[in-house]
C-alpha positions in Angstrom: -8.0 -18.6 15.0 -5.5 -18.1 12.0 -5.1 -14.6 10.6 -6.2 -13.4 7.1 -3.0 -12.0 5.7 -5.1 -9.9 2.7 -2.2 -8.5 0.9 -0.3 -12.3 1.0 -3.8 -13.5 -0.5 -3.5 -11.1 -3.8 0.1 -12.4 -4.7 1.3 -15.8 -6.4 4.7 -16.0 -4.7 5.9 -16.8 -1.7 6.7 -13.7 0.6 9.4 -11.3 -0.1 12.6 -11.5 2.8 12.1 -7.8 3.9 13.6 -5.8 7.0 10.7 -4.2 7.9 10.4 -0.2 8.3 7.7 1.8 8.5 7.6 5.3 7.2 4.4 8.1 8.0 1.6 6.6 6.3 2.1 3.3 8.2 3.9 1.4 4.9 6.1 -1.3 5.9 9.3 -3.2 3.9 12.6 -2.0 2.1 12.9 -1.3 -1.7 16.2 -2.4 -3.0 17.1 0.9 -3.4 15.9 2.1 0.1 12.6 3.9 -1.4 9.5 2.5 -0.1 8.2 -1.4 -1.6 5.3 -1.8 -3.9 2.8 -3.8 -1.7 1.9 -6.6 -4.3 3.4 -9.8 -2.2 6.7 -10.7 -3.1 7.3 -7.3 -5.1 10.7 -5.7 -4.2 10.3 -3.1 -7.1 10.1 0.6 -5.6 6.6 2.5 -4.9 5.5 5.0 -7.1 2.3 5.5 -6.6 0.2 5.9 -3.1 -3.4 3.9 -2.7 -5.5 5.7 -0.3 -8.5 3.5 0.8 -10.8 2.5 3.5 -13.3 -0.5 4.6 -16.7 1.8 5.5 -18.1 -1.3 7.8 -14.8 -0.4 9.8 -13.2 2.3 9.2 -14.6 6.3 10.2 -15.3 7.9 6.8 -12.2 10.1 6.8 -9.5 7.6 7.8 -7.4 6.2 5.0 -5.3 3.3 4.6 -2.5 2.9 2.2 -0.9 1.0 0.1 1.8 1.4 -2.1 2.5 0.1 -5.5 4.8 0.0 -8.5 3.6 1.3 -12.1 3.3 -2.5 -12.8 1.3 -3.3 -9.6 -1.0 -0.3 -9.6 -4.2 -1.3 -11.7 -4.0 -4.6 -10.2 -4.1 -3.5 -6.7 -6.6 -0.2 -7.3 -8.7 -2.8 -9.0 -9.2 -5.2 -6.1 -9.8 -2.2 -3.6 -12.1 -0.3 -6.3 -14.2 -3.4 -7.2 -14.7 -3.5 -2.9 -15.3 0.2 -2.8 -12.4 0.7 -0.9 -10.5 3.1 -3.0 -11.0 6.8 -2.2 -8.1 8.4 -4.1 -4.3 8.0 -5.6 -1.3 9.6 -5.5 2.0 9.4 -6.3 4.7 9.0 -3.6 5.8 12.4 -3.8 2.7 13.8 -3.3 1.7 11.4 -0.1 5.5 12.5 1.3 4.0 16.2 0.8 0.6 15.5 2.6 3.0 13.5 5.3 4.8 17.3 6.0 1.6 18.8 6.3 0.7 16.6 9.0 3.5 16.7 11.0 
């Protein structure tokens, strides 16, 4: 059984080389600059914004995923979890870091 890789399925390029890190809301990758990667596959541009979602037929209704993605990523991305029903809210980085505080 070969794996799904859903994020390597919405990109047109090959995978990004990234030393993988994983900050508090479970995002993974290096920015150039050390910030946090935009999830769009082969993107190295920073995040900005925070994509909070979650699959219903797997998922308990208040658990959310996220992604992260650059200004030029976002609509892209918020459209293929919105047009699934996936997408509960966004936020920018700044404001996920805040709710990441809170938590901890």
């Amino acid at each position: 059984m070969s794996g799904f890789d859903l994020l390597g399925s919405l990109g047109d390029s090959a995978p990004a080389d990234r030393s993988t890190r994983t900050d508090a809301s479970g995002a993974t990758g290096s920015a150039a600059d050390g910030s946090l990667p935009c999830s769009r596959r082969g993107c190295r541009a920073a995040a900005d914004w925070a994509l909070r979602w979650n699959n219903p037929r797997i998922h308990d209704p208040q658990r959310r995923k996220t992604w992260l993605a650059c200004e030029e990523h976002r609509v892209h991305l918020s459209s293929f979890l919105g047009d699934r029903g996936f997408l509960k809210e966004t936020l920018t980085v700044a404001e996920l870091a805040e709710i990441d505080k809170e938590g901890t």
